[in-house]
LUMPA-84674 format. One record per residue: x, z, y of N, C-alpha, C in turn; residue in three letters; residue number from 1. Coordinates in Angstrom, 3 decimals. Each point is the difference from the previous one (the first is absolute). Layout:
// LUMPA-84674
+----------+----------+----------+----------+----------+----------+----------+----------+----------+------+-----+
:       nu :       nw :       nv :      cau :      caw :      cav :       cu :       cw :       cv : rest :  nr :
+----------+----------+----------+----------+----------+----------+----------+----------+----------+------+-----+
:        X :        Z :        Y :        X :        Z :        Y :        X :        Z :        Y :  ala : NUM :
...
+----------+----------+----------+----------+----------+----------+----------+----------+----------+------+-----+
***
This chain:
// LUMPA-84674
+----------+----------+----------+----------+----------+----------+----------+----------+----------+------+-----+
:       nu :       nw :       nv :      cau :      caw :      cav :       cu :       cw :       cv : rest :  nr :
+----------+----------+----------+----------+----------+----------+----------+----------+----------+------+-----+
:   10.924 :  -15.396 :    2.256 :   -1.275 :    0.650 :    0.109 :   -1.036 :   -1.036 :    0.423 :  unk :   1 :
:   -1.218 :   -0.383 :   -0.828 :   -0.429 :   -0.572 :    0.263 :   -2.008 :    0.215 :    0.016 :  unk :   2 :
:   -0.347 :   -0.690 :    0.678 :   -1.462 :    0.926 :    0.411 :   -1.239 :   -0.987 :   -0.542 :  unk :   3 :
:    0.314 :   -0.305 :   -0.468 :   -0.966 :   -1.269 :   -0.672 :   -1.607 :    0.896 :   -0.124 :  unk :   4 :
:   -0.841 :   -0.815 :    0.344 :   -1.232 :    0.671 :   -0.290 :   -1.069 :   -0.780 :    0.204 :  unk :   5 :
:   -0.832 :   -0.214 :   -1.323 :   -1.354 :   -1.002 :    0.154 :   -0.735 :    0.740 :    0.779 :  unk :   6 :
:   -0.986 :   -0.770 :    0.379 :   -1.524 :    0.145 :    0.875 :   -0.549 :    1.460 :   -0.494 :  unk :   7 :
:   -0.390 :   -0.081 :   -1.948 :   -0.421 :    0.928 :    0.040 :    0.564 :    1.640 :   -0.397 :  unk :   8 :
:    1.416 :   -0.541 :    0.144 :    0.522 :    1.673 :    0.001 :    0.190 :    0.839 :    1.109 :  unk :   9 :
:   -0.280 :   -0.523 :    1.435 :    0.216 :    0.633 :    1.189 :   -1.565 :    1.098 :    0.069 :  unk :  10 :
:   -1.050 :   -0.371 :   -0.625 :   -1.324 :    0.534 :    0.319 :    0.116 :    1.557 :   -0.967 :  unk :  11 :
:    0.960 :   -0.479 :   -1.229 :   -0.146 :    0.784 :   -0.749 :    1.169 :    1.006 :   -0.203 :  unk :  12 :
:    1.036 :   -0.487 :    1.553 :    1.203 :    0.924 :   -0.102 :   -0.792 :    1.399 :    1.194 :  unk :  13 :
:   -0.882 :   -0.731 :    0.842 :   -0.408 :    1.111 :    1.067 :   -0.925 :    0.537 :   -0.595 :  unk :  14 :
:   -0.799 :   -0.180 :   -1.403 :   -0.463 :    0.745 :   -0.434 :    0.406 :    1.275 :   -0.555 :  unk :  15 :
:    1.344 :    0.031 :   -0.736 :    0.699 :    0.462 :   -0.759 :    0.584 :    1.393 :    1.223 :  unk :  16 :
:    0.279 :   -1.160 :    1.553 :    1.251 :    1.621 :    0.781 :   -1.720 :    0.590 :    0.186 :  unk :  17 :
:   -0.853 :   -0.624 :    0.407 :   -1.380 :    1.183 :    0.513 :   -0.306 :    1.176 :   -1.547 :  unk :  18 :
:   -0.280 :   -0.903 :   -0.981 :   -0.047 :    0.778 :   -1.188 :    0.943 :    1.007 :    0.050 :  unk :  19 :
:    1.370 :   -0.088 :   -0.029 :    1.366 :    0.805 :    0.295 :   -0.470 :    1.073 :    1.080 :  unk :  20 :
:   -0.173 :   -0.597 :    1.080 :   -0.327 :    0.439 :    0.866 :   -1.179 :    1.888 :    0.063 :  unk :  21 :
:   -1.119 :   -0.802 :   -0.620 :   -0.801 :    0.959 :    0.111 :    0.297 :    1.368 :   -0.908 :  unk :  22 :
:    0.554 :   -0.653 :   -0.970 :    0.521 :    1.331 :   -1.266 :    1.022 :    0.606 :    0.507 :  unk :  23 :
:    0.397 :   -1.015 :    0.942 :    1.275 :    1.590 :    0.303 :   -0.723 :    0.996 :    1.005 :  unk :  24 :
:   -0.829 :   -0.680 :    0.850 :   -0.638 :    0.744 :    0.848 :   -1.311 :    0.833 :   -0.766 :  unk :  25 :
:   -0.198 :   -0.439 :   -1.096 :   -1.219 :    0.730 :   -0.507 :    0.176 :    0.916 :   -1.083 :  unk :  26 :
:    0.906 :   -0.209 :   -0.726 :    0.196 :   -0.101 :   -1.450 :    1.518 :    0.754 :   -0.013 :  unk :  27 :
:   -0.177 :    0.807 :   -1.606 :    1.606 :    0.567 :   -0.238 :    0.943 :   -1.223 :   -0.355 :  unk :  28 :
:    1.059 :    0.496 :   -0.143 :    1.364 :   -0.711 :    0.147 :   -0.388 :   -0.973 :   -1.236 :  unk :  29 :
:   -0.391 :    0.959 :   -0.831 :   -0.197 :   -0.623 :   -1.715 :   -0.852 :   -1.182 :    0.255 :  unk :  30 :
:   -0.738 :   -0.311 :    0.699 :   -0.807 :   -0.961 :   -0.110 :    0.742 :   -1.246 :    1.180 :  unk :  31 :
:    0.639 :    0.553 :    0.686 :    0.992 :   -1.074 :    0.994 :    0.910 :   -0.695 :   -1.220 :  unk :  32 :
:    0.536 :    0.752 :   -0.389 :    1.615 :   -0.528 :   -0.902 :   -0.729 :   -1.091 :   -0.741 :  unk :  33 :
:   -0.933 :   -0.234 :   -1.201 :   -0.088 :   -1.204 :   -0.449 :   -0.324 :   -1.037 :    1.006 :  unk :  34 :
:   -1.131 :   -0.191 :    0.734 :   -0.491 :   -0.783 :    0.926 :    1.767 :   -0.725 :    0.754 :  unk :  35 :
:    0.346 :    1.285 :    0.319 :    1.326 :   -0.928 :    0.653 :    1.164 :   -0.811 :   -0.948 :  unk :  36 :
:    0.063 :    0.515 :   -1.437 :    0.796 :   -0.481 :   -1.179 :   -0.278 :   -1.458 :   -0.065 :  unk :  37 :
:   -1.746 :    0.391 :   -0.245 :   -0.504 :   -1.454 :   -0.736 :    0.201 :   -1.227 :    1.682 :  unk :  38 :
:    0.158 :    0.495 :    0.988 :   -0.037 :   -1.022 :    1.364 :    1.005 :   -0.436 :   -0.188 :  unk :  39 :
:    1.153 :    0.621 :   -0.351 :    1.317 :   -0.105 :    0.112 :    0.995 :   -1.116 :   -0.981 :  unk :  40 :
:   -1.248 :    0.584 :   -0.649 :    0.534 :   -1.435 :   -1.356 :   -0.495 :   -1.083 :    0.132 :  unk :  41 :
:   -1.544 :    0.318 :    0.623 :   -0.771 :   -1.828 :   -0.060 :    0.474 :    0.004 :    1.208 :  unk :  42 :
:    0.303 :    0.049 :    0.879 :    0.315 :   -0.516 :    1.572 :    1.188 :   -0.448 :   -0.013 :  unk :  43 :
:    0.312 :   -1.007 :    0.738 :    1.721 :    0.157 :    0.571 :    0.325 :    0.552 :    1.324 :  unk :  44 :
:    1.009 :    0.740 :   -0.080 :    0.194 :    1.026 :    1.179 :   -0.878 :    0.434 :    0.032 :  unk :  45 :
:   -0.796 :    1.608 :   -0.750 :   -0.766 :    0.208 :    0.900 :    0.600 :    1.345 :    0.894 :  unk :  46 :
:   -0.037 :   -0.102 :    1.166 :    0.676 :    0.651 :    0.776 :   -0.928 :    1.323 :    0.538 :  unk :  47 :
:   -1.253 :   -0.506 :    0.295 :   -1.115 :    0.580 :    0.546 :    0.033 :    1.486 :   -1.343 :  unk :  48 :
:    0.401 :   -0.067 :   -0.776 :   -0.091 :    1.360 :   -0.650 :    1.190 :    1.322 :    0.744 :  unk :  49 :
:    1.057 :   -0.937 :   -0.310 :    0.983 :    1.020 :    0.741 :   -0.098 :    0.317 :    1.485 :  unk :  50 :
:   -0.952 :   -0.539 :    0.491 :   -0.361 :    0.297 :    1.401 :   -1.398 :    0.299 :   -0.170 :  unk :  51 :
:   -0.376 :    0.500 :   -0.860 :   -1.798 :    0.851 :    0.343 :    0.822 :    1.551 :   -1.348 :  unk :  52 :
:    0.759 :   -0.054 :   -0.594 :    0.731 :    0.853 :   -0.663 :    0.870 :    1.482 :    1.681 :  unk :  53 :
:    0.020 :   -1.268 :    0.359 :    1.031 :    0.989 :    1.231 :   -1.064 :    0.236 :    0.804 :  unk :  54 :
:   -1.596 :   -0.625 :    0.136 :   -0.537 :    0.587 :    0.790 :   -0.729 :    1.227 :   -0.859 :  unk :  55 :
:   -0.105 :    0.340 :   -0.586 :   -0.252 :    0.901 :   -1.450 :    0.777 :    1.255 :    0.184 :  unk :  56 :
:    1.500 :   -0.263 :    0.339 :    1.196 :    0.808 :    0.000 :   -0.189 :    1.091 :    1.261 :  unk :  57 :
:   -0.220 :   -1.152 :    0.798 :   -0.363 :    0.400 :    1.803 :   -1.211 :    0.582 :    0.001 :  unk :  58 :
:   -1.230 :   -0.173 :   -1.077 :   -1.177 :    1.149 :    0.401 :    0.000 :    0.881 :   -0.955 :  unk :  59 :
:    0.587 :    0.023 :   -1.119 :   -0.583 :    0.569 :   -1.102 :    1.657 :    0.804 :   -0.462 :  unk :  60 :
:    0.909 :   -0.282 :    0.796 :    1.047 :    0.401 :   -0.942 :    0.671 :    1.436 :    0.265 :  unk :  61 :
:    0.447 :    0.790 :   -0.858 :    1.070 :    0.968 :    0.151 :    1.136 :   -0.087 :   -0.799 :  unk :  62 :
:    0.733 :    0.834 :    0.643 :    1.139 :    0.178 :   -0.435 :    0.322 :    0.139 :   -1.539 :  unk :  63 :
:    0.699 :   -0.366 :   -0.449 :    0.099 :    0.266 :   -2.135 :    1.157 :    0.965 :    0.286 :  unk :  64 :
:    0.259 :    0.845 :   -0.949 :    1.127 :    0.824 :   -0.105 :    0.397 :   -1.146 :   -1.544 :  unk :  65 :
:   -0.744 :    0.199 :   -0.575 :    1.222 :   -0.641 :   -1.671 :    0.532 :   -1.722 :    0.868 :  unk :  66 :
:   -0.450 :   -0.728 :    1.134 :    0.563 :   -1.185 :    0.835 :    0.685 :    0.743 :    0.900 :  unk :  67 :
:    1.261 :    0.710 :    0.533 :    0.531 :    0.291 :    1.019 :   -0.782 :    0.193 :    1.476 :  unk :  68 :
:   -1.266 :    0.415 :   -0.135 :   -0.748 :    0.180 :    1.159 :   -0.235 :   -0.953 :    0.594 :  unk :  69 :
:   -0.056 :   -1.082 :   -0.804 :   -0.634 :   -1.436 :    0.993 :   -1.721 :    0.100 :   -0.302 :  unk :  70 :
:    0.219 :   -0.484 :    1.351 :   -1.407 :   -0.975 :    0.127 :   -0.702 :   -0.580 :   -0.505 :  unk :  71 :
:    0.830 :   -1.301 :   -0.058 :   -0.632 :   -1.241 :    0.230 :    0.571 :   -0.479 :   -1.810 :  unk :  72 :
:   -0.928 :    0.792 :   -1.121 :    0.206 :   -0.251 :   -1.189 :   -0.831 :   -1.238 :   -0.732 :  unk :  73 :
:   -1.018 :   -0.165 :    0.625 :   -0.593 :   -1.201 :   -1.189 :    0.688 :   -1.577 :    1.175 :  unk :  74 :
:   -0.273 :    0.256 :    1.171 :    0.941 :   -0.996 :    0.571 :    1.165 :   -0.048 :   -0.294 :  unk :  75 :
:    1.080 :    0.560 :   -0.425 :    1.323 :   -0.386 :   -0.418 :   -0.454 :   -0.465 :   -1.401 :  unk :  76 :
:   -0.880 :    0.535 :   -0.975 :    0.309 :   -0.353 :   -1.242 :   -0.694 :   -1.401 :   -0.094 :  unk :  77 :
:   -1.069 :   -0.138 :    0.804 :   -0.937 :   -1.287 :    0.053 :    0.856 :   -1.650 :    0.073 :  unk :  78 :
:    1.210 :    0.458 :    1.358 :    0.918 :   -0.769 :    0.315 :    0.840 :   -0.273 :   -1.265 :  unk :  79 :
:    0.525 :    1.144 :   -0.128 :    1.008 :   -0.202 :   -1.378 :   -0.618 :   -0.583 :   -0.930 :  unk :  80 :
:   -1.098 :    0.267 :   -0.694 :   -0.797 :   -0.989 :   -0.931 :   -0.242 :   -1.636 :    0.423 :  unk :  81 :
:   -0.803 :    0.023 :    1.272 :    0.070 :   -1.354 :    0.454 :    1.162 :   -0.990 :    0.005 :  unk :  82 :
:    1.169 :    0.245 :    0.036 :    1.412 :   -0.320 :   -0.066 :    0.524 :   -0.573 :   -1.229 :  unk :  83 :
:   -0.269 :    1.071 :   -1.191 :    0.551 :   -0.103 :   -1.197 :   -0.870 :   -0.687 :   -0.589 :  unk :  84 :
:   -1.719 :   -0.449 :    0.547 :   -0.787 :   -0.744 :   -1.083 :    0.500 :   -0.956 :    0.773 :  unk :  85 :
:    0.218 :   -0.726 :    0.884 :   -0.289 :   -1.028 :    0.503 :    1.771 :   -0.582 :   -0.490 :  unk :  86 :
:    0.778 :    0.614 :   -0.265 :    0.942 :   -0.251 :   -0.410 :   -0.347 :   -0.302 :   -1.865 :  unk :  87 :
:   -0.550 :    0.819 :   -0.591 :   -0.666 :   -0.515 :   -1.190 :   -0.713 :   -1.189 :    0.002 :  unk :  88 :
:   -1.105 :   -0.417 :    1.064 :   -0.655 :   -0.861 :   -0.149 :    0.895 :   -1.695 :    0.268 :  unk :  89 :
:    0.788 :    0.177 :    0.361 :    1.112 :   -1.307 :    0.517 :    0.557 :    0.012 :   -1.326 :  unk :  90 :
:    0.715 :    1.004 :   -0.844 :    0.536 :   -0.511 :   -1.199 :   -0.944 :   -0.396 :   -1.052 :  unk :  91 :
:   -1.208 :    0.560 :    0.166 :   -1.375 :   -0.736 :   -1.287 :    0.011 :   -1.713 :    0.303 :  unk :  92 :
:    0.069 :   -0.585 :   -1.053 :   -0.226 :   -1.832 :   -0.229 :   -1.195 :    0.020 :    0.324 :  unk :  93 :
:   -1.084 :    0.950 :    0.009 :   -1.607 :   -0.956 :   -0.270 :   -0.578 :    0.380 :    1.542 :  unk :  94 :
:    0.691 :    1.020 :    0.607 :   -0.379 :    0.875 :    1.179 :    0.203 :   -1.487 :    1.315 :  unk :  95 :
:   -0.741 :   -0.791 :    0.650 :   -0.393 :   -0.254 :    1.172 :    0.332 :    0.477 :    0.894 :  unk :  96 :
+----------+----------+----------+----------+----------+----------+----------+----------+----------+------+-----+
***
């Protein structure tokens, strides 16, 4: 795991969790899910989704009956996605 990061992607990764940020707090889900897709792919690790996802879960969430009465649904699936791209992105040749 490695964290490599120029000068100017740090300005434009805290842009991205505040952007994240405000749509979950402002905005329906529908408009969170790309914003966090597209972070997820240009970022490495981005972690800050699955942790503003669970803060999402914690204000905004209920129970699902068709999910076994969980909770904490776009945070488990956010994680699970984050996992499996970043596992995609290590087997891509051109992926950095």
């Amino acid at each position: 795991m490695t964290f490599t990061h120029s000068i100017n992607s740090i300005p434009m990764r805290i842009l991205a969790s505040l952007l994240l940020l405000l749509s979950i707090l402002f905005f329906p889900i529908w408009v969170s899910i790309p914003i966090a897709v597209v972070s997820m792919i240009y970022f490495n690790i981005f972690l800050e989704a699955i942790f503003l996802f669970l803060l999402s879960d914690l204000l905004f969430g209920v129970k699902e009956v068709r999910f076994f009465d969980i909770t904490f649904i776009s945070f488990i699936f956010s994680a699970i996605f984050l996992f499996l791209l970043e596992i995609f992105k290590r087997k891509l040749k051109f992926y950095n």
